[in-house]
KESEVEX-75660 format. One record per atom (N, C-alpha, C, CB): y, z, x. Coordinates in steps of 0.2 Angstrom, whole numbers, padded with zeros to 4 digits, always signed. Each point is the difference from the previous one (the first is absolute). Glycine has a CB too. Layout:
<pts>
YZX...
</pts>
This chain:
<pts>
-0006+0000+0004+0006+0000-0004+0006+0000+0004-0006+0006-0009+0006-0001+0013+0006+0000+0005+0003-0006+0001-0006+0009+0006-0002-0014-0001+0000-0005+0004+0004-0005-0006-0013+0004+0009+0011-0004-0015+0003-0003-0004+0008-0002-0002-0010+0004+0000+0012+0002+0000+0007+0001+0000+0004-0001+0006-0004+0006-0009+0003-0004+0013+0004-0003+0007+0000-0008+0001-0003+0011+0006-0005-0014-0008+0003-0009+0001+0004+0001-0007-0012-0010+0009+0012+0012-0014+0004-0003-0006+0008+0003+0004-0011+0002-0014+0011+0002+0013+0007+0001+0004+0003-0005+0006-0004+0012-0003-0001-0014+0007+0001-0004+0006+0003-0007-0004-0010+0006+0010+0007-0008-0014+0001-0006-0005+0009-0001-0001-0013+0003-0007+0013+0002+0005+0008+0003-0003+0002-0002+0006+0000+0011-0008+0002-0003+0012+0004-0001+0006-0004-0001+0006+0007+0006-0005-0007-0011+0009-0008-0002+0005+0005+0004+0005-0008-0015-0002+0015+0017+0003+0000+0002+0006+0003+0008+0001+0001-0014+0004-0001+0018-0008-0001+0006-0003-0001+0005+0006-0004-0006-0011+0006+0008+0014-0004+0005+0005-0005+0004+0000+0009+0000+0003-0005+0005-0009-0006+0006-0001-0005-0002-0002+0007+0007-0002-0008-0012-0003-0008-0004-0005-0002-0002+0005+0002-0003-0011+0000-0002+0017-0003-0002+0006-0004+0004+0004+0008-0007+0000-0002+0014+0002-0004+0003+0003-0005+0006-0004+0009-0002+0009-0007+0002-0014-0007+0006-0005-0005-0006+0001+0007+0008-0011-0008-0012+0009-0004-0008+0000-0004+0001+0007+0009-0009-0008-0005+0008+0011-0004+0001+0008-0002+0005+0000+0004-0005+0005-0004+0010-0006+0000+0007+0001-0009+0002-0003+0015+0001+0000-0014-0003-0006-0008-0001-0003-0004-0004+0004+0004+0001-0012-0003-0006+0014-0003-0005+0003-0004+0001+0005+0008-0004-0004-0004+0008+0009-0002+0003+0003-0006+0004+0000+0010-0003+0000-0009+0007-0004-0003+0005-0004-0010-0002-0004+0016+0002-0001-0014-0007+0001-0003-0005-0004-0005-0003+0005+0010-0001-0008-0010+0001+0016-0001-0001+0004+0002-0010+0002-0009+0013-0002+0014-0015+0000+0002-0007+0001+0007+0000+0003-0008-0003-0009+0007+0004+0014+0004+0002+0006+0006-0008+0000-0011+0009+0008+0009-0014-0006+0000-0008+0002+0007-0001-0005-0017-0004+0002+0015+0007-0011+0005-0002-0007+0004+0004+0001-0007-0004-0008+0006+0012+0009+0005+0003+0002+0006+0000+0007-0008+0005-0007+0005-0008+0012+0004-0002+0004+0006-0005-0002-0011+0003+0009+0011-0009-0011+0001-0004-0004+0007+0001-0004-0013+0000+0001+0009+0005-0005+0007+0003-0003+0006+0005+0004-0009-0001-0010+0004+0005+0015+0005+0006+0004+0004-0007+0006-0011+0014+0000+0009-0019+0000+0004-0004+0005+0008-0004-0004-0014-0002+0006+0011+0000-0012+0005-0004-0004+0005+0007-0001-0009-0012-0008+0009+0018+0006+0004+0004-0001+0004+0000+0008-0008+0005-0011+0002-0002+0014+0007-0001+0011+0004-0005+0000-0007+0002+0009+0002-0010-0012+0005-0004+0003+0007-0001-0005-0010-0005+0008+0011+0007-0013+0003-0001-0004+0006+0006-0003-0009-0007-0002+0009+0015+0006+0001+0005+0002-0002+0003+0005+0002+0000-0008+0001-0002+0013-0005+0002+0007+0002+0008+0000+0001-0012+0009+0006+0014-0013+0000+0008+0000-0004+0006-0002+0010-0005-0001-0014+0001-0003-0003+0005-0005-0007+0002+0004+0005-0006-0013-0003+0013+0012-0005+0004+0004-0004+0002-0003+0006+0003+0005-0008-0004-0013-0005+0001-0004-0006-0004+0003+0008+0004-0010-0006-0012+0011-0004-0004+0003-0004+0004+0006+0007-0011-0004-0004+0013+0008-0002+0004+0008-0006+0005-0002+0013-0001+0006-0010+0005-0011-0004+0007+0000-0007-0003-0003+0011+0009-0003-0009-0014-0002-0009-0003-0002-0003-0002+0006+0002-0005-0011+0001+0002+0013-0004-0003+0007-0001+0006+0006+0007-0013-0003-0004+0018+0004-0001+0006+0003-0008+0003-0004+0015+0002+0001-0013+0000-0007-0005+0003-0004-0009-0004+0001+0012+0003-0010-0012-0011+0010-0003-0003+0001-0002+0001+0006+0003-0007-0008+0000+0007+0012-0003+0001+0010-0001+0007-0001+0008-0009+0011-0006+0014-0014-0003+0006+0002-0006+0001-0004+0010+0004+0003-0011-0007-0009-0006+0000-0001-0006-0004+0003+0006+0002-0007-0004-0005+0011-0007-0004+0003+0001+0002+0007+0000-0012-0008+0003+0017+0012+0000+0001+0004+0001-0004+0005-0004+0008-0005+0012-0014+0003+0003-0001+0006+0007+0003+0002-0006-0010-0002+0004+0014+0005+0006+0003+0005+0006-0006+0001-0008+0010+0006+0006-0015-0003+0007-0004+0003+0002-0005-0006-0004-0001+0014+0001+0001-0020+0003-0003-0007+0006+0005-0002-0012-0004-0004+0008+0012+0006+0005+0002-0005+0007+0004+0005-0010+0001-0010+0010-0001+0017+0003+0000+0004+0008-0003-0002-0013+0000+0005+0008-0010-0005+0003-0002-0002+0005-0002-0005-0007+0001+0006+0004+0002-0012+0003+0003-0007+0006+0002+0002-0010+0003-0005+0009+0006+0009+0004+0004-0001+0006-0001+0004-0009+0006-0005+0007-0012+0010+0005-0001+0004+0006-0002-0004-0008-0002+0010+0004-0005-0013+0006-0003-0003+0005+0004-0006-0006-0011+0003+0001+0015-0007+0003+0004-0005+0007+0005+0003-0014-0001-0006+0012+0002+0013+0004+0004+0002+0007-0004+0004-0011+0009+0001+0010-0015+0000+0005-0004+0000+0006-0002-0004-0008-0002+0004+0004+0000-0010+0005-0001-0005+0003+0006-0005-0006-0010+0000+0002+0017+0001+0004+0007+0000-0004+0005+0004+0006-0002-0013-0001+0004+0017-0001+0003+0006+0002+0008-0001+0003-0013+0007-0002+0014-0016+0002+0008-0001-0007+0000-0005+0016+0001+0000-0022-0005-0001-0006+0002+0000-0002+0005+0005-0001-0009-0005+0001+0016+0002-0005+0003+0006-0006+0000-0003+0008+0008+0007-0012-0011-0014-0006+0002+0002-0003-0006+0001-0001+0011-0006+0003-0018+0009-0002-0003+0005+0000-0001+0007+0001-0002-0009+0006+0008+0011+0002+0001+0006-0009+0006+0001+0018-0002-0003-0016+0005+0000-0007+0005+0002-0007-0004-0001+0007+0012-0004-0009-0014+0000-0003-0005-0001-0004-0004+0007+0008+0001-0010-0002-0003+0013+0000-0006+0006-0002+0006+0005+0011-0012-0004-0007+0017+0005-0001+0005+0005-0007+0001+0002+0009+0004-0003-0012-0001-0004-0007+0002+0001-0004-0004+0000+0002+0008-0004-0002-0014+0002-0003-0008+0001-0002-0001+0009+0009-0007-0013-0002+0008+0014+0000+0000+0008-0003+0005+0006+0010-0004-0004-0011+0012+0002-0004+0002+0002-0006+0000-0002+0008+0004+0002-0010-0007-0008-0007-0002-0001-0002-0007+0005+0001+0005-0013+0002-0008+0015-0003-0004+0005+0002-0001+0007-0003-0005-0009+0006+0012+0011+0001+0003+0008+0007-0004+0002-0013+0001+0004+0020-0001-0008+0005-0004+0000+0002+0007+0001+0000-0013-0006+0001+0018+0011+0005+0007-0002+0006-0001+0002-0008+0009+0002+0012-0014+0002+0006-0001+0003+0002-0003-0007-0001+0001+0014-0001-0007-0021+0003-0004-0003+0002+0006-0006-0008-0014+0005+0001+0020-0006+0000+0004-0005+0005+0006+0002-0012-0003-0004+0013+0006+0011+0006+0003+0002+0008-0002-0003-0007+0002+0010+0007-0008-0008+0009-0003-0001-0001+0000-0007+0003-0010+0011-0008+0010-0016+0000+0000-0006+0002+0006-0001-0006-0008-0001+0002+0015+0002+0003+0005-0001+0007+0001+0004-0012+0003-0003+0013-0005+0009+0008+0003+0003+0007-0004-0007-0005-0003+0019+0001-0004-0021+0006-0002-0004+0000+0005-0009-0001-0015+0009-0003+0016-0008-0002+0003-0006+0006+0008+0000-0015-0006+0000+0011+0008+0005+0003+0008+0001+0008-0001+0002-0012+0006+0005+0015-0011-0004+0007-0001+0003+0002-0001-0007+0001-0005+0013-0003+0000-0018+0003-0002-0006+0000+0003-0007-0001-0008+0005-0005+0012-0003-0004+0006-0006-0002+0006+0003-0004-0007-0006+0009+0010+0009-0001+0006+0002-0003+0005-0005+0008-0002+0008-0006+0002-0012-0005+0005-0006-0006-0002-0003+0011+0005-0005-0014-0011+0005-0005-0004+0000-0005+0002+0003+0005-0006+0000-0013+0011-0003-0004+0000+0006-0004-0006+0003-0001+0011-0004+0002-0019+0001-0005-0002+0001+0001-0003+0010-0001-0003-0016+0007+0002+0017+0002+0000+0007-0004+0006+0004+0013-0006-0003-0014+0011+0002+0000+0007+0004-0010-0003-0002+0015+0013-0002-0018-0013-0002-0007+0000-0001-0003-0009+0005+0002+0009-0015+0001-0011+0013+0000-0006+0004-0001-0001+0009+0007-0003-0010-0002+0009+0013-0002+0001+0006-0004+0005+0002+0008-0005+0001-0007+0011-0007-0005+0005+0003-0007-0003+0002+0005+0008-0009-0007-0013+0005-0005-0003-0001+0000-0004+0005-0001+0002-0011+0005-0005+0013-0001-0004+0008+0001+0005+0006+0006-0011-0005-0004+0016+0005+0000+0006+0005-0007+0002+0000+0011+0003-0002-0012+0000-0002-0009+0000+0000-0004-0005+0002+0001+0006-0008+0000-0012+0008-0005-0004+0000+0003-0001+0010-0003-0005-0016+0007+0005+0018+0003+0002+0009-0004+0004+0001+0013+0000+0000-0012+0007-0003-0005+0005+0003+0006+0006+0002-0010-0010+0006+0016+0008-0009+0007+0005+0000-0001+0007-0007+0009-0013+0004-0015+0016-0003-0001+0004-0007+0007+0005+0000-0016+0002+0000+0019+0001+0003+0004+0004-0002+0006-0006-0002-0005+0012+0008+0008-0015-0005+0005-0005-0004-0003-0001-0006+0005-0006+0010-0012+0002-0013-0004+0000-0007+0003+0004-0002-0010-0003+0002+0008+0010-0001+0001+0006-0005+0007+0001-0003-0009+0006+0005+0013-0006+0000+0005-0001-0003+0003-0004-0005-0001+0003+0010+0001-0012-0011+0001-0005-0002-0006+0001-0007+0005-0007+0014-0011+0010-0015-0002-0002-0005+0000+0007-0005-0007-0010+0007+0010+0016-0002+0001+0006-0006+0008-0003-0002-0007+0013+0005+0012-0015-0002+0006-0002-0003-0003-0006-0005+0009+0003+0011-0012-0007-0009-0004-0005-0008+0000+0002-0006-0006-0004+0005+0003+0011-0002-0007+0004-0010+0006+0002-0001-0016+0007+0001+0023-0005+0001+0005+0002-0005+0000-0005-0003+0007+0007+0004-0005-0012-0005+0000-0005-0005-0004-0004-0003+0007+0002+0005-0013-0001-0001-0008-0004+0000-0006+0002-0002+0003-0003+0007-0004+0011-0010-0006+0004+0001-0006-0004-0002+0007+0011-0002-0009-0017+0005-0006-0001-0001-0007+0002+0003+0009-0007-0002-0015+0004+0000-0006-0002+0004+0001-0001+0008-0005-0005-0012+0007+0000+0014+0002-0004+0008+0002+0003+0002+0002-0009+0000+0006+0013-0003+0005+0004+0004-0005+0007+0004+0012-0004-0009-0017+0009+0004+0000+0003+0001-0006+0000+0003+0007+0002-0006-0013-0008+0009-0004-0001+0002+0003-0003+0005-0007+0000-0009+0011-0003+0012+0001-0003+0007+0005+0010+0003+0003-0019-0003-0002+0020-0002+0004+0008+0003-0005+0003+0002+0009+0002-0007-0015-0003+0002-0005+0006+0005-0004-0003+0009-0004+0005-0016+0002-0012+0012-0002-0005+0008+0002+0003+0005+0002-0011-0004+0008+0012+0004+0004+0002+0006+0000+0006+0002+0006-0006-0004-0008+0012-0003+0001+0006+0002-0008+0001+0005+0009+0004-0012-0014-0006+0009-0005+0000+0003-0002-0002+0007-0001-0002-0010+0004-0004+0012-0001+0000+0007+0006+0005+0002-0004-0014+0002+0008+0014-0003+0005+0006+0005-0004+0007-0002+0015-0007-0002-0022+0008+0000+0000+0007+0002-0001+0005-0008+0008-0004+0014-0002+0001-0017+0002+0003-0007-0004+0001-0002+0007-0003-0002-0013+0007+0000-0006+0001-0005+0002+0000-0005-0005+0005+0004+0006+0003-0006+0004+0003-0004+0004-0008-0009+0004+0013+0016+0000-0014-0008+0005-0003-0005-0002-0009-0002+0009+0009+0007-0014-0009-0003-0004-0007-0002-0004+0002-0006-0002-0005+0013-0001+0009-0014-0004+0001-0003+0006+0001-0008-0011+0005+0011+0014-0002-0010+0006+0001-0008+0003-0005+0000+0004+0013+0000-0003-0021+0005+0001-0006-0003-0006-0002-0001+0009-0002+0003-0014+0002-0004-0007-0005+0001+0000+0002-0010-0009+0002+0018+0011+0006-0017-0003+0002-0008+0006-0003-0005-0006+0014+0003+0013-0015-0002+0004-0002-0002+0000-0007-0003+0003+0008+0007-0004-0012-0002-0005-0006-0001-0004+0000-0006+0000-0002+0012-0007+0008-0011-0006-0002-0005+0006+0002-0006-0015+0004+0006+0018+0002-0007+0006+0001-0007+0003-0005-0001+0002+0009+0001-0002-0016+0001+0003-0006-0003-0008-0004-0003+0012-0001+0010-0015+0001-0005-0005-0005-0001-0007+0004+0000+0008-0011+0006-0011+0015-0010-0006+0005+0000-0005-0004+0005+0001+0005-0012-0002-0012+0011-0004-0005+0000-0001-0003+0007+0002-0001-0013+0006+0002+0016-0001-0003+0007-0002+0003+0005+0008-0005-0003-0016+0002+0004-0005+0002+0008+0002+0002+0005-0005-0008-0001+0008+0004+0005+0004+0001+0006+0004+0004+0002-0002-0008-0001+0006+0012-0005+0003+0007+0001-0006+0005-0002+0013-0005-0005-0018+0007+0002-0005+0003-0001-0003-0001+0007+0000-0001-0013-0003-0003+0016-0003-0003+0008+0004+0004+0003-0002-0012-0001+0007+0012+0002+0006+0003+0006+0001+0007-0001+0006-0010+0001-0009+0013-0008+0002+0009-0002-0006+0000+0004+0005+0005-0014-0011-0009+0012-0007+0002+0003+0000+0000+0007-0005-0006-0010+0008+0001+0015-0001-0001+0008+0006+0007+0002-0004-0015+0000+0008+0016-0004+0004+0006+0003-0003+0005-0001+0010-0003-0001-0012+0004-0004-0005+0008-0002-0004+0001+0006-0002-0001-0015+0000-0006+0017-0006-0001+0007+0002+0003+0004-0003-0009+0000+0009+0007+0001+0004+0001+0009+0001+0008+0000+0009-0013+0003-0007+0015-0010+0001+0006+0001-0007+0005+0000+0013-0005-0005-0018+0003+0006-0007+0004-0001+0001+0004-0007-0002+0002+0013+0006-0007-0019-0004+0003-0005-0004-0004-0001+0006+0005-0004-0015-0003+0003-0004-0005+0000-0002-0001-0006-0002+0000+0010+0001+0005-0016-0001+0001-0004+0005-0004-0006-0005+0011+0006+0013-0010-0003+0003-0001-0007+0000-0010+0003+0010+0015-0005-0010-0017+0010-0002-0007+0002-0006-0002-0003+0004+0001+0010-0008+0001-0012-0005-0003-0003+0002+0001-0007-0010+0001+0010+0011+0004-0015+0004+0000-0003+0005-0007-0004-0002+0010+0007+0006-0011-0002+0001-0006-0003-0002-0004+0000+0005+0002+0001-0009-0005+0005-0003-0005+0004-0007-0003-0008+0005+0008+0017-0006-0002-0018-0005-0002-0007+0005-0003-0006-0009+0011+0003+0015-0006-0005+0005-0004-0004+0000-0008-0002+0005+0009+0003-0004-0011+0005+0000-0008+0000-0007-0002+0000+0010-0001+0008-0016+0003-0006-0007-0003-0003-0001+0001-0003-0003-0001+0003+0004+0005-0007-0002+0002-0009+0004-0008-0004+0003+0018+0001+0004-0020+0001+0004-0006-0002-0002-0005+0002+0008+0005-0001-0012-0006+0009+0000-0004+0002-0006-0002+0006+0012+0001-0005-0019+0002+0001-0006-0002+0006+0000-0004+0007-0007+0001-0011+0010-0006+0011+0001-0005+0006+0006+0000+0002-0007-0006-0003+0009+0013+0004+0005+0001+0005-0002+0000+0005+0007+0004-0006-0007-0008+0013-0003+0002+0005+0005+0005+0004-0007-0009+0000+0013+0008-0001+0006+0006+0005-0004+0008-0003+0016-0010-0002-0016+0011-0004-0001+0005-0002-0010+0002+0002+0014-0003-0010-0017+0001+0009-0007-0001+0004+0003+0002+0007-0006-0011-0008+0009+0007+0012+0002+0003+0005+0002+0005+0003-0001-0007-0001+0007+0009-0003+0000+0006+0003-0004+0005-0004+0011-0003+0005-0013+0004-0010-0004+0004-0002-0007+0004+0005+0005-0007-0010-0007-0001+0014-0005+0000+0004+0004+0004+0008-0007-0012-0008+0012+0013+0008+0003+0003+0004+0000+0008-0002+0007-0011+0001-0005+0014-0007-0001+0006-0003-0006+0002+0004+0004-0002-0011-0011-0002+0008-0005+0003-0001-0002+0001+0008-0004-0005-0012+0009+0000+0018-0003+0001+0005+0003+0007+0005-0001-0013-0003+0007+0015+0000+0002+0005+0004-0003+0007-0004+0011-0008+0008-0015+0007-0014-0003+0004-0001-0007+0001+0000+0008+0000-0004-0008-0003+0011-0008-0002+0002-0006+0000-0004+0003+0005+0009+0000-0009-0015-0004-0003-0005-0003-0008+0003+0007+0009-0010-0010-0009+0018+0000-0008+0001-0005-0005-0006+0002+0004+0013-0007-0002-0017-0003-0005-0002+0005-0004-0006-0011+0006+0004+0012+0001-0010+0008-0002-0002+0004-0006+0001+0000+0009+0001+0003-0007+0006+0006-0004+0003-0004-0006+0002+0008+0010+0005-0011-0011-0002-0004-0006+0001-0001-0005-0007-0007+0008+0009+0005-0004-0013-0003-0005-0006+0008-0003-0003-0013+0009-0004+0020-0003+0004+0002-0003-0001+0006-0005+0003-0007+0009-0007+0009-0009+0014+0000-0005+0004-0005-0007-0001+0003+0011+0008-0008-0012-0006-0003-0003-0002+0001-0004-0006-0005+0007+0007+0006-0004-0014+0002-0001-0006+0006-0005+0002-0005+0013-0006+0010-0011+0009+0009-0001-0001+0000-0007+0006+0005+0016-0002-0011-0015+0004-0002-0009+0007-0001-0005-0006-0009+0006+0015+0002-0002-0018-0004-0006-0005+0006-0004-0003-0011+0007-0003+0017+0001+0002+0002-0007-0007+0006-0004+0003-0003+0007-0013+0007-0005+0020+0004+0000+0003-0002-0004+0006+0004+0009-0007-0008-0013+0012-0002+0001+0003+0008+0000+0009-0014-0005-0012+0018+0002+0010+0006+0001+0001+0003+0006+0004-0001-0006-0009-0001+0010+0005+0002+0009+0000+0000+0002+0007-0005+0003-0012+0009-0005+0018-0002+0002+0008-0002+0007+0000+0008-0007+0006-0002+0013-0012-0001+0007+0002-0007+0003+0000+0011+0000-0005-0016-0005-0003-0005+0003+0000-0005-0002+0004+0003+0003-0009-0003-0009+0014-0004-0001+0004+0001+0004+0008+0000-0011-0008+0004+0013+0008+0003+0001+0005-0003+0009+0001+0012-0010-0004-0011+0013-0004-0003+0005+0000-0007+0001+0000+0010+0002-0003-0012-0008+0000-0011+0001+0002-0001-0001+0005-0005-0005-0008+0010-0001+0014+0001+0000+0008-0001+0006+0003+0008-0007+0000-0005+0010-0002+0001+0008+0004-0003+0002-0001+0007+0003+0001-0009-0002-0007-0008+0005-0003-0004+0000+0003+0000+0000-0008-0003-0007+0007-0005-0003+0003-0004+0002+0007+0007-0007-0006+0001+0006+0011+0000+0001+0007-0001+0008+0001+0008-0013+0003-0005+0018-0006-0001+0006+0000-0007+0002-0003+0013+0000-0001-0019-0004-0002-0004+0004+0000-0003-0004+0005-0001+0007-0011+0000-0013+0014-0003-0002+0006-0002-0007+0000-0002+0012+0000+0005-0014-0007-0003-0005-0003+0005-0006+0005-0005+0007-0013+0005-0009+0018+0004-0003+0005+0001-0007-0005-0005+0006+0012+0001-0009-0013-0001-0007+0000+0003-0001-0008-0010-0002+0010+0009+0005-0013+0000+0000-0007+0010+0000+0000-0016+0009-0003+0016-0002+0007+0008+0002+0000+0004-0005+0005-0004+0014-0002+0001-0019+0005+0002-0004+0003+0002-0008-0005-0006+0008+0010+0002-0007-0013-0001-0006-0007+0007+0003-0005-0017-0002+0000+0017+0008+0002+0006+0001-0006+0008+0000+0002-0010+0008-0004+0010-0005+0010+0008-0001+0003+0000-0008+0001+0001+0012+0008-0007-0017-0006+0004-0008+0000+0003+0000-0007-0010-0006+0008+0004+0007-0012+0004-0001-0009+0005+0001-0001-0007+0002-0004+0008+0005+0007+0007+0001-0002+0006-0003+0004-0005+0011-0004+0003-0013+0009+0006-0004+0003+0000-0008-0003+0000+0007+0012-0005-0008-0013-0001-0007-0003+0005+0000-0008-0016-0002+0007+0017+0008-0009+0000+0000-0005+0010+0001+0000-0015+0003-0002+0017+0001+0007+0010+0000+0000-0002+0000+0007+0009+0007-0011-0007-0014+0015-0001-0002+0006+0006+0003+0004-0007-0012-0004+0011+0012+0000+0007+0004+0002+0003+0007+0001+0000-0009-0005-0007+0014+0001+0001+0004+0004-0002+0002+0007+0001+0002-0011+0003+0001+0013-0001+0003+0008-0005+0005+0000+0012-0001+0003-0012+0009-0005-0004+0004+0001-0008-0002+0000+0010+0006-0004-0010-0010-0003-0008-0003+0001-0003-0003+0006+0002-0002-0011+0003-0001+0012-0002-0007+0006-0002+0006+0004+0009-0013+0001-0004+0018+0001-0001+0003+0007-0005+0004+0001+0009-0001+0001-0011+0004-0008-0007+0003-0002-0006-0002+0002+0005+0003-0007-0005-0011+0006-0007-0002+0001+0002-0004+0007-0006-0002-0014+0013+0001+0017-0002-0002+0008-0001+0006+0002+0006-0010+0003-0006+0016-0003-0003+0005+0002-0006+0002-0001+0008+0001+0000-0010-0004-0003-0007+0002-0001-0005-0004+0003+0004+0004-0010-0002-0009+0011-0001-0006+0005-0001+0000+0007+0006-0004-0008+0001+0008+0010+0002+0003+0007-0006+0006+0001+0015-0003-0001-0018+0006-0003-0003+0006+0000-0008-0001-0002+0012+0006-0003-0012-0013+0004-0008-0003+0000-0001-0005+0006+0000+0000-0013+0006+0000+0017+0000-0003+0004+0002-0008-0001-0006+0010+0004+0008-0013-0008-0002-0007-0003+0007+0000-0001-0012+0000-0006+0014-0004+0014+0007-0002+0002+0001-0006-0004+0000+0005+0012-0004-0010-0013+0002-0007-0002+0004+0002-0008-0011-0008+0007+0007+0012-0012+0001+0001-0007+0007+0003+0000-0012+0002-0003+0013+0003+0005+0006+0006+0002+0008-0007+0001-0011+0012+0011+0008-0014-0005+0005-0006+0001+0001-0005-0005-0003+0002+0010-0002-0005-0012+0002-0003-0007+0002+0001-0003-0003-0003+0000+0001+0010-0003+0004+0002-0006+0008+0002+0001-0012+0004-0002+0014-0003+0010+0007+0004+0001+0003-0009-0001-0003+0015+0011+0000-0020-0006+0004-0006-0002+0004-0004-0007-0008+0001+0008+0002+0002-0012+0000-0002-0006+0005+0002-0003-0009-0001+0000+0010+0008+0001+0008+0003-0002+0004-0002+0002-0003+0008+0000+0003-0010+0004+0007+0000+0006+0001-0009-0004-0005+0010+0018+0000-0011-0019+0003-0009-0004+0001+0002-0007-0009-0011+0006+0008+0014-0008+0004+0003-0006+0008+0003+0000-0013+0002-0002+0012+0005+0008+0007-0002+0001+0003+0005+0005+0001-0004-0012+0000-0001+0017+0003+0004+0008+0001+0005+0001+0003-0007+0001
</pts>
């Protein structure tokens, strides 16, 4: 019916904007991408100003997950009005989603100069500060945000920050802050659960750490570190099974390879625990600590050639 009434309409007025773009817009929708382009084009080229065209075309790339579609989008949207900030932020965090942090900075520096009472500028670089490795500048930049922002993201990259800097305590009362937005979001539950770790509560870590399986059996993060729990409560078969568990479904996962590695090799099981630190380098080629773990272990079997390969490998990865 819809479909109906917009070509009757188009009949009327063929060059109409909004029935063009609602028309596309279903179309879209409809999965006939090709007819809605079509129409989002005749509208640009006939009002190149109209940003409504952009945002469909935005909407469309972020649904199909192209980043440089909707890049694109929001660039131009922010061209033709440049006092959009939620394409201004938009574009920012588009940018730090695909490692652009100097393109998403100048976004937030212009932001915070022209909207100083705005948190989206201050959340924009918190978030590129963290991702530098600057956690105490982060904290700063993303608690000045949640005034104005109290979101899920705000309060979940606030705890990230507080976390590496040490902050327990205070990671843990954003990680919860976060679930008080979103009950349902994992990865804030994940991170109450790996802090309760660090802090040797092992009890209330598993605790959660069950919350998220209870919601979600094939979580391997949460399998993992659970299998962590059980391990520094020298519950090894436990932890084993459930390590093992968090490889099956994950096979990716370097941490939990990493930790059957060491198990492995700690009850004597050399070769086995040698099969497990390759995995886990094979698996983030880019971490350091791993690599050096198993050229040590290498160096400590005498087996100069492996040791050496493996240190090379790194070093071509990154000097």
């Amino acid at each position: 019916v819809a479909e109906e009434l917009f070509r009757k309409s188009l009949l009327i007025r063929p060059d109409n904007p909004p029935t063009q773009l609602g028309f596309a817009r279903l179309l879209y929708m409809t999965k006939r991408a090709s007819e809605g382009d079509k129409l989002v084009d005749s509208v640009i080229e006939k009002h190149p100003d109209n940003t409504g065209a952009y945002y469909l075309l935005l909407k469309k790339a972020l649904n199909s997950g192209d980043r440089v579609g909707a890049i694109t989008s929001l660039t131009k949207i922010k061209s033709i009005n440049p006092d959009d900030i939620y394409a201004s932020y938009m574009l920012g965090m588009l940018y730090l989603d695909v490692g652009k942090i100097e393109e998403a900075r100048q976004i937030a520096a212009d932001l915070m100069a022209r909207k100083p009472k705005h948190p989206a500028g201050y959340r924009i670089d918190g978030a590129a500060l963290y991702q530098i490795g600057d956690d105490e500048a982060a904290v700063e930049k993303l608690q000045k945000s949640l005034n104005g922002m109290p979101d899920l993201s705000g309060f979940y990259l606030l705890g990230l920050a507080s976390y590496r800097l040490g902050q327990l305590e205070q990671a843990i009362s954003h990680f919860q802050k976060a679930l008080d937005e979103v009950p349902s979001h994992q990865p804030s539950r994940l991170m109450i659960a790996q802090t309760l770790l660090k802090q040797g509560r092992i009890d209330d870590c598993i605790r959660q750490t069950n919350l998220v399986l209870e919601q979600d059996p094939s979580n391997a993060n949460a399998h993992n570190i659970l299998g962590s729990a059980y391990l520094l409560q020298k519950k090894y078969d436990l932890a084993m099974a459930e390590i093992e568990t968090a490889i099956k479904i994950n096979p990716d996962l370097a941490q939990a390879h990493l930790k059957k590695g060491l198990f492995n090799l700690a009850i004597g099981k050399k070769q086995q625990g040698e099969i497990d630190l390759a995995n886990a380098v094979h698996a983030a080629p880019e971490i350091l600590n791993t690599r050096l773990l198993l050229a040590t272990y290498y160096l400590r079997q005498h087996n100069y050639p492996m040791a050496l390969q493996r240190l090379e490998e790194g070093l071509a990865i990154s000097p």
